[in-house]
C-alpha positions in Angstrom: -31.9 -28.2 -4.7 -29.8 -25.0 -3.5 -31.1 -21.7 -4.2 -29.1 -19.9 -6.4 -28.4 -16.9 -4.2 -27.7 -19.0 -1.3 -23.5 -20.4 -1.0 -24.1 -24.2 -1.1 -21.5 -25.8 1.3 -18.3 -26.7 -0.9 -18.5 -23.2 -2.4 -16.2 -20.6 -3.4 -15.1 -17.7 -4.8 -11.5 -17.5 -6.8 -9.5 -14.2 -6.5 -6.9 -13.6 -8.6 -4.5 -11.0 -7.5 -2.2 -10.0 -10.3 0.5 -7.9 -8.2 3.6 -5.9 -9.2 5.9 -8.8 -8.5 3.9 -11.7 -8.0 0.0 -13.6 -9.5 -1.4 -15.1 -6.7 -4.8 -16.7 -6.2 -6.7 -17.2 -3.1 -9.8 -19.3 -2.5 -12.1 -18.0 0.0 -15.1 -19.5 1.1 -18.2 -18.0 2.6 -17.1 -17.1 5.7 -14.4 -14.8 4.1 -11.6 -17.0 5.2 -8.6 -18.1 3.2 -9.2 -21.7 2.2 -5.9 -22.2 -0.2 -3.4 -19.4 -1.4 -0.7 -20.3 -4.3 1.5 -17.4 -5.7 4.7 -17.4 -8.1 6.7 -14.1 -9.0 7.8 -13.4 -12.7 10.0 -11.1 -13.8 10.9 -7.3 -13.7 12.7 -6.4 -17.0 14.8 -2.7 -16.2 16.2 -2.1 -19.9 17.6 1.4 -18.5 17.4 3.8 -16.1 13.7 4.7 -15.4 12.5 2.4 -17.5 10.4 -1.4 -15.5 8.6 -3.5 -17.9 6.9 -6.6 -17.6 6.0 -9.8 -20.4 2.6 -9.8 -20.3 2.7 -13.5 -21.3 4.5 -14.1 -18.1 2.0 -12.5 -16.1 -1.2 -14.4 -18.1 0.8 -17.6 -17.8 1.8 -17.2 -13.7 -1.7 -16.2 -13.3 -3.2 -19.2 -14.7 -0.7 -21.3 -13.3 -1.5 -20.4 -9.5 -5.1 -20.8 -10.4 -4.7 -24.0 -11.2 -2.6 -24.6 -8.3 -5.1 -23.7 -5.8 -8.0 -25.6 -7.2 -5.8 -28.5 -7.3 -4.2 -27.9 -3.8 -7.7 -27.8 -2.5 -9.1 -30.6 -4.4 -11.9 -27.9 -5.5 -13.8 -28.5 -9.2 -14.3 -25.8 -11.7 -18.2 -26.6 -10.5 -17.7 -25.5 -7.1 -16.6 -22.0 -7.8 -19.4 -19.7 -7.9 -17.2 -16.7 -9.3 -13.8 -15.5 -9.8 -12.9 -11.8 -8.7 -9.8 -10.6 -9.8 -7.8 -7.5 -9.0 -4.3 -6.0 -10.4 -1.4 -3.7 -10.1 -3.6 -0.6 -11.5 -1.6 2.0 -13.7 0.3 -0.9 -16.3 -0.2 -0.7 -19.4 -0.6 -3.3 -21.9 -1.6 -3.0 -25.8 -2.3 -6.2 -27.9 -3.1 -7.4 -31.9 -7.4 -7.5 -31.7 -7.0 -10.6 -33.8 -3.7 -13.1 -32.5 -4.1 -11.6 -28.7 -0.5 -11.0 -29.4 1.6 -8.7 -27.3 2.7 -5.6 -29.7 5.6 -5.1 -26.8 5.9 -5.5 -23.0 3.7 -4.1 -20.7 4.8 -0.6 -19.4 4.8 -0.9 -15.3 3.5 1.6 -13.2 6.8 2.7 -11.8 7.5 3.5 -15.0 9.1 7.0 -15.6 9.7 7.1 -19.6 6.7 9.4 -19.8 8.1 12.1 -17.8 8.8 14.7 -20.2 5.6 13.8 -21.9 3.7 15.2 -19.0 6.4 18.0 -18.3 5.1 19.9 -21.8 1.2 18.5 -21.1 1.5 20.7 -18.2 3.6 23.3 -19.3 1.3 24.0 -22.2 -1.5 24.6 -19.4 -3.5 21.2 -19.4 -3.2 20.4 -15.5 -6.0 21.2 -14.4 -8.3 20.0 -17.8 -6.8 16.6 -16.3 -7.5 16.8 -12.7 -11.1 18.7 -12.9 -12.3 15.5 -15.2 -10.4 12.3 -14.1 -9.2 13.4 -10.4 -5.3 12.9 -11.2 -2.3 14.9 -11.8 -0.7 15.0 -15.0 2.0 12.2 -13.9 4.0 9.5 -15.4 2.4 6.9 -12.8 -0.6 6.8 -14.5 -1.1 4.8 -17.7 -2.6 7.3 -20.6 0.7 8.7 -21.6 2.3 5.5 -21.6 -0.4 4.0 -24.3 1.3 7.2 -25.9 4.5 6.3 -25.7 4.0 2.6 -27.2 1.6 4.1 -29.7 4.9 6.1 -31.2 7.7 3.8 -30.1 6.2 0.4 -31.0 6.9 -0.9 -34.4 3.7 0.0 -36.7 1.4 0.1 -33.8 -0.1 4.1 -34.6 -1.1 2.9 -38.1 -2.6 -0.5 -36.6 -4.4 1.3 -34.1 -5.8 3.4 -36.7 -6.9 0.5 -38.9 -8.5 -0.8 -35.1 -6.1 -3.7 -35.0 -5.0 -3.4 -31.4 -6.5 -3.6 -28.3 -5.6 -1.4 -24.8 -5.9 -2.4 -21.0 -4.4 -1.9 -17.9 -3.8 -6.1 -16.5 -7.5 -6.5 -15.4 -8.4 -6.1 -19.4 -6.1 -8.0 -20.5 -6.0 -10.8 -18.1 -10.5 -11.2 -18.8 -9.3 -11.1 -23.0 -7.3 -14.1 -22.0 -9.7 -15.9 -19.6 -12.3 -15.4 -22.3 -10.4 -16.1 -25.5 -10.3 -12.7 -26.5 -14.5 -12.5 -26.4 -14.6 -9.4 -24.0 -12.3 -6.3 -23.8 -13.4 -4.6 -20.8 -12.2 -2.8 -17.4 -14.1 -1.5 -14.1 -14.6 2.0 -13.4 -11.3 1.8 -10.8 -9.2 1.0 -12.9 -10.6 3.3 -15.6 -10.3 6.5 -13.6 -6.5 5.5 -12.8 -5.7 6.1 -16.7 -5.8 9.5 -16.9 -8.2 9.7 -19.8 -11.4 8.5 -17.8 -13.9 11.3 -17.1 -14.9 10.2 -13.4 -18.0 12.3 -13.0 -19.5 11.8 -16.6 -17.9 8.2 -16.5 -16.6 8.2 -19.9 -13.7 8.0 -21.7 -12.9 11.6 -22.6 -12.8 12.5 -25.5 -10.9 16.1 -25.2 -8.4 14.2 -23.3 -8.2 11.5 -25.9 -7.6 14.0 -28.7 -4.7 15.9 -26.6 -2.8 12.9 -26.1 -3.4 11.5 -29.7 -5.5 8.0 -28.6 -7.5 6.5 -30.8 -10.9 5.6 -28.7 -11.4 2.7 -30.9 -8.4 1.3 -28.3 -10.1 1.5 -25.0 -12.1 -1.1 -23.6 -15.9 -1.0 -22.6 -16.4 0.4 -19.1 -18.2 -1.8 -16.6 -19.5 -2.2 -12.7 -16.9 -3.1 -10.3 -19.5 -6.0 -9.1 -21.4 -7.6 -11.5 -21.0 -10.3 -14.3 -19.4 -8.9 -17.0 -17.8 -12.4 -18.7 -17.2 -16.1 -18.4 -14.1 -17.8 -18.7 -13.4 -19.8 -22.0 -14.3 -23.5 -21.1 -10.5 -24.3 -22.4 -9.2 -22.6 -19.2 -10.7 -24.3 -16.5 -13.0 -27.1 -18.2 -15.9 -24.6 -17.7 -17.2 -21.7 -18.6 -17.1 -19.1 -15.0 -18.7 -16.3 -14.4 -16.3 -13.0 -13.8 -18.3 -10.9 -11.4 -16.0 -8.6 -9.5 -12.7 -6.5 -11.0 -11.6 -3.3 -9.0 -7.6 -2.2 -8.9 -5.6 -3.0 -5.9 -5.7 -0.4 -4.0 -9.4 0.0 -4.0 -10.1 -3.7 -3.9 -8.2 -4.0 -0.3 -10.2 -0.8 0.9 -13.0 -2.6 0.1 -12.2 -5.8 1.7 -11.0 -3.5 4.6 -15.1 -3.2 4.8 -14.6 0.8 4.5 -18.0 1.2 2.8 -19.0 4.5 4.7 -17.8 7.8 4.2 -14.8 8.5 6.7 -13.7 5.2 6.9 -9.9 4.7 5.5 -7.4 2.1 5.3 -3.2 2.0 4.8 -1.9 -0.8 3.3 1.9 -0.7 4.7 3.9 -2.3 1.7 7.0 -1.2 -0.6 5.5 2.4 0.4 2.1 3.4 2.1 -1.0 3.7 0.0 -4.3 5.4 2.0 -7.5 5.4 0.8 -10.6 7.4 2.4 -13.8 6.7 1.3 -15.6 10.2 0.5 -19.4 9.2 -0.4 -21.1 9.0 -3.5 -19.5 12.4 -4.3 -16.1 13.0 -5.5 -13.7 15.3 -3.1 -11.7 17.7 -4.9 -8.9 17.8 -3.0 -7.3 21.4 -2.0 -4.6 19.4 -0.1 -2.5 17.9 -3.3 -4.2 14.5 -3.1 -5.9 12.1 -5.7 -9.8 11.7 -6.3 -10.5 8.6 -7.6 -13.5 6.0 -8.3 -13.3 3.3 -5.4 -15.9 0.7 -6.8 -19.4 0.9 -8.8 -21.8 -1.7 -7.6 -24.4 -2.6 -10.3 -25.5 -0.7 -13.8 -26.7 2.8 -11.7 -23.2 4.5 -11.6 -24.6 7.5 -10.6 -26.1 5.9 -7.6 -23.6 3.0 -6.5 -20.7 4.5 -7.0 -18.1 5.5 -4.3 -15.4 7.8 -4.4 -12.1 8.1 -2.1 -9.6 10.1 -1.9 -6.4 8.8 -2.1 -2.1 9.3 -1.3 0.7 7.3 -1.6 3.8 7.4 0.7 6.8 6.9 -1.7 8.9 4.9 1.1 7.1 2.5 3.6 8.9 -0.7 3.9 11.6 0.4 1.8 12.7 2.0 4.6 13.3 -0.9 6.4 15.0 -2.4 3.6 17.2 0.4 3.5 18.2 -0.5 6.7 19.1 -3.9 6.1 20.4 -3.6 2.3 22.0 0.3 2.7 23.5 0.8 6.6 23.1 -3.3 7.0 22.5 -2.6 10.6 19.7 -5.6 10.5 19.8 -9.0 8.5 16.4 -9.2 8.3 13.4 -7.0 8.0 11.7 -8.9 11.6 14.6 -8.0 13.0 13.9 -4.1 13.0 11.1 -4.4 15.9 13.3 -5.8 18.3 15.7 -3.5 18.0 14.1 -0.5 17.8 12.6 -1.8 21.3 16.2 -1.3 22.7 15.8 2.3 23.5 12.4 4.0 24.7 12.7 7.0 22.0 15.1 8.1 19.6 16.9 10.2 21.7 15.9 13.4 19.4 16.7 11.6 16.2 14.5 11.9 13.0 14.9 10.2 9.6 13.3 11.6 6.9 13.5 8.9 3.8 13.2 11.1 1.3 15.6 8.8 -0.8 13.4 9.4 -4.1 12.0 12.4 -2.9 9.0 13.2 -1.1 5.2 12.4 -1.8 2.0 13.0 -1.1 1.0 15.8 0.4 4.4 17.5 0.2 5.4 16.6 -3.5 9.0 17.6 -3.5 11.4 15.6 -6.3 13.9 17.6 -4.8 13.7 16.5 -1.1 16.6 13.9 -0.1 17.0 11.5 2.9 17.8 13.2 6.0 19.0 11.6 8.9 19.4 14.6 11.7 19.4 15.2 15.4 22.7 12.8 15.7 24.6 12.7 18.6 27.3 10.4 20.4 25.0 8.4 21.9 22.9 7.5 18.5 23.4 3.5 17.5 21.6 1.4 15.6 18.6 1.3 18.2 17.4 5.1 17.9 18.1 4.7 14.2 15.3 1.5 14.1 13.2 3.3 15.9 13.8 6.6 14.0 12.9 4.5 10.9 9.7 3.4 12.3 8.5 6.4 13.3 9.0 8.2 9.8 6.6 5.4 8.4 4.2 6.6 11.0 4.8 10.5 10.4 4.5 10.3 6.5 1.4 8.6 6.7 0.3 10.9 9.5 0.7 14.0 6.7 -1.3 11.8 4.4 -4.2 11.4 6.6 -4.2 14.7 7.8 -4.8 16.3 4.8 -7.3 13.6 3.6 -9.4 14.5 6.7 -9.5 18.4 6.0 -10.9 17.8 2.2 -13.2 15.2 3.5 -14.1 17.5 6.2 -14.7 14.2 8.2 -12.9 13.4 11.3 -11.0 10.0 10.6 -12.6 7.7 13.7 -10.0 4.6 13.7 -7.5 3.0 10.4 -7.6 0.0 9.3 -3.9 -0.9 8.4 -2.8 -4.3 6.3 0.3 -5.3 4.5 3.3 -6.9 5.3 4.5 -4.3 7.9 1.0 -3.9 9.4 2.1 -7.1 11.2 4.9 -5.0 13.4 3.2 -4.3 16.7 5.4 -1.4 17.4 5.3 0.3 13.8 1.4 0.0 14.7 1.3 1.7 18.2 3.5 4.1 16.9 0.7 5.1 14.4 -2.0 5.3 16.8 0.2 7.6 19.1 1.1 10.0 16.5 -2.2 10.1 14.7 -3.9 10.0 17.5 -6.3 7.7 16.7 -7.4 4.1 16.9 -5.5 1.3 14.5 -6.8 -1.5 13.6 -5.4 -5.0 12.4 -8.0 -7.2 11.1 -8.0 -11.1 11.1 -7.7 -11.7 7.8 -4.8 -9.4 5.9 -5.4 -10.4 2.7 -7.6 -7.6 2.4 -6.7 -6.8 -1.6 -7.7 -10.5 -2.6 -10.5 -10.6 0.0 -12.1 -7.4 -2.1 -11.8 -8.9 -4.9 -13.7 -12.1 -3.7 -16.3 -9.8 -2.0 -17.0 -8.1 -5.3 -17.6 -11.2 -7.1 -19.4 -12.5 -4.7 -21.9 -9.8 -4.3 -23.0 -10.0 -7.9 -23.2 -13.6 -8.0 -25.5 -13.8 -4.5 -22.8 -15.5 -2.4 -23.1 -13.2 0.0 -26.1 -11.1 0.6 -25.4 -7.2 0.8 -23.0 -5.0 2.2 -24.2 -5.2 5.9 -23.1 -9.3 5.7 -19.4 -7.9 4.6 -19.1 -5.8 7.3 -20.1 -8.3 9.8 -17.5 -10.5 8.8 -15.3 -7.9 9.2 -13.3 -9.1 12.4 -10.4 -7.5 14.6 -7.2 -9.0 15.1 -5.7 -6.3 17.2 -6.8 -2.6 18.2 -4.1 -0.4 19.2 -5.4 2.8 20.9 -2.9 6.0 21.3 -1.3 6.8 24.5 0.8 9.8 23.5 -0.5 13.2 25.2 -1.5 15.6 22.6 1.1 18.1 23.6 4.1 15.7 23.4 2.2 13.9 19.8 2.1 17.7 18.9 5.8 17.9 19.5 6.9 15.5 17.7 5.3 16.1 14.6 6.5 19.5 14.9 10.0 18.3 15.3 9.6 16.1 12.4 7.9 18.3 9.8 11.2 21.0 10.9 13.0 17.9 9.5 10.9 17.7 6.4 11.7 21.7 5.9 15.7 20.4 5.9 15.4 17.4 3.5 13.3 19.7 1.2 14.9 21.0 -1.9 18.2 19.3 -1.1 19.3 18.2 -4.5 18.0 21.4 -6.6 21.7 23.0 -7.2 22.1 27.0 -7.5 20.8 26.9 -11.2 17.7 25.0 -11.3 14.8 27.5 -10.9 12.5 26.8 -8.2 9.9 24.3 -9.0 11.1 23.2 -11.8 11.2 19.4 -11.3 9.1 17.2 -13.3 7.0 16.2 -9.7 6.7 19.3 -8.3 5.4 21.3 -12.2 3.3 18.5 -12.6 1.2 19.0 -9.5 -1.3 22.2 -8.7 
């Protein structure tokens, strides 16, 4: 007979990662490696301008489906999965009938920017730093408690069925457990909690102030639970038995802890659509003097006031959009792959800097106003220096990211650990060792967000021991060390952030005061 808190061989843990575009799940087994991986993409909905939405059926039903798919795929029973660990796009939004499970409408999306104005008079009437001093945020339309809101006052009837406590809110790890579950638990982690905007991060609560100035019934919210532990099973309908769920965290936070970044100091960038960094900070929250984010990473067990770490955390609005931007806007490469080789053509980019400001600029610099600026051109500029300039400006942004991350931590940041799709591009990486000037570090296994997720679970469940057994399975794919001297990596960032100082402000015309866009007023 197997002890409980020892993996039997045929064991698993399930992950399902429910991303912006895509469900996928991912079977891992104990020695962290990816045994079977099945994903399928739904679809965006973009009824106008600013507005993306999402059916939340389609999600529920592509997650299932892919769950299926990979127990099937790997000839793996519902009895051989010791725990499912799921993890989600973190700021959508999602509100449902308590009773029928029903949709009221479609999930807002976290690039959702209907709120806007809703957060323009929140901070205007003084409220900014009520909501960063509790929950760690900005007063922004990214995050999802002026979006439950919005549907509150747009959605047919649902105010006076929330008041009657008919309806049910979650971000997609709440409502995907309703569904696994058959509606017995409404719950969400402490991640994705403080991501809402009305989560009180230090008390870990929902806020009540904050509750009352945005007009949310609390009777909504769902109960408030450990990253890792079992908080559900899944309805015996769904997979022909009844799972335990034992691990939830948001993206973001799930890949920085399957990056293994469980000390203070450690930090990871996951190089996708744009850049998102994460530092972990201790069992303390960082109030960042460096416009950046404080947010809950994961809670371990029922102590929240002694497993909990916090992390610091900026996003870089254009990562490897720049590169599609180079293939969809100048079409000066097919493909994204081709961008390396290219770029490779010329040793430097001749003096050339592109700032893709193309949606303005983000963390730390927070300029709506900034636009792309491509400068430093001369005769012999072609589509080489241009690659390479694109490359480099991934590097540089993240470089401002993780500078000021290491001046609130007050912790010197000792190597990166980088996944995502263009983690993968040996030069991109090299480049971001040379400017940072600091190790970066590609592990084996890249799907770090799932992986999290799976560790999570696991961890609750006894699949894997502790924390010190994550870490040792933590294993390098490729270290790149920098080679720049520090007075030419101090030149080029200086020659870059003078090209930040051009693209700033670019769109503001002669009668828009200064600071007045919706970014920039709703950040200290």
């Amino acid at each position: 007979m197997t002890d409980s808190t020892t993996p039997a061989r045929g064991e698993y843990i399930l992950a399902l990662d429910q991303g912006t575009s895509s469900s996928r799940a991912i079977l891992f087994d104990h020695a962290g490696s990816v045994v079977r991986i099945a994903q399928r993409e739904f679809r965006q909905y973009y009824p106008q301008p600013g507005h993306v939405e999402h059916d939340p059926y389609e999600i529920w039903q592509s997650q299932l489906a892919v769950a299926h798919e990979v127990l099937n795929g790997a000839g793996v029973s519902p009895g051989q999965i010791r725990a499912i660990g799921i993890t989600n796009q973190r700021e959508t939004a999602v509100l449902w009938d308590r009773r029928t499970g029903e949709p009221v409408g479609r999930a807002l999306v976290w690039q959702d920017r209907r709120t806007a104005p809703m957060c323009e008079a929140l901070q205007r009437d003084g409220h900014g730093e009520r909501f960063r001093a509790r929950t760690g945020l900005v007063i922004d339309a990214y995050f999802s408690g002026t979006k439950l809101r919005w549907m509150l006052d747009h959605y047919d009837g649902a105010r006076e069925r929330a008041a009657r406590g008919e309806l049910a809110f979650g971000t997609v790890d709440s409502w995907l457990i309703w569904q696994l579950t058959d509606g017995a638990r409404h719950v969400t982690d402490v991640s994705n909690a403080s991501r809402t905007m009305l989560f009180n991060i230090h008390e870990f609560r929902w806020d009540d102030e904050l509750l009352a100035l945005l007009d949310i019934p609390r009777s909504l919210l769902p109960e408030v639970v450990p990253s890792s532990g079992e908080v559900a099973r899944t309805s015996q309908r769904v997979f022909g038995a009844e799972l335990p769920i034992a691990g939830i965290a948001g993206d973001q936070q799930a890949a920085t802890f399957g990056q293994a970044c469980l000390s203070p100091g450690m930090a990871k960038n996951t190089y996708g659509t744009g850049c998102f960094l994460l530092m972990n900070t201790g069992s303390a929250p960082v109030v960042s003097q460096n416009r950046l984010l404080t947010t809950i990473g994961w809670q371990l067990g029922q102590d929240a006031g002694s497993t909990t770490q916090y992390c610091l955390e900026g996003g870089v609005f254009m990562g490897g959009a720049t590169i599609q931007w180079l293939r969809d806007g100048l079409q000066i490469i097919q493909s994204a792959p081709e961008v390396e080789p290219l770029a490779r053509q010329c040793e430097d980019t001749g003096g050339v800097v592109l700032v893709p400001a193309f949606a303005g600029l983000g963390a730390p610099h927070w300029d709506a106003f900034a636009r792309g600026t491509l400068i430093g051109i001369t005769r012999g500029t072609g589509r080489p220096q241009i690659a390479r300039a694109a490359l480099e400006a991934i590097a540089l942004q993240s470089v401002d990211v993780l500078d000021a991350m290491q001046k609130d931590a007050g912790i010197a940041l000792a190597e990166l650990r980088v996944d995502g799709g263009a983690s993968r591009s040996d030069l991109l990486m090299q480049m971001q060792a040379d400017l940072l000037g600091t190790a970066v570090v590609r592990p084996r296994v890249t799907e770090t967000t799932a992986l999290g997720a799976a560790y999570l679970a696991g961890l609750a469940c006894g699949f894997w021991r502790d924390q010190q057994e994550l870490a040792s399975q933590w294993q390098i794919e490729q270290r790149f060390e920098p080679r720049l001297s520090a007075d030419a990596r101090a030149s080029q960032l200086a020659r870059w952030h003078r090209a930040v100082d051009r693209a700033r402000d670019w769109a503001r015309d002669d009668t828009t005061p200064a600071h007045a866009s919706p970014n920039s007023r709703a950040l200290p």
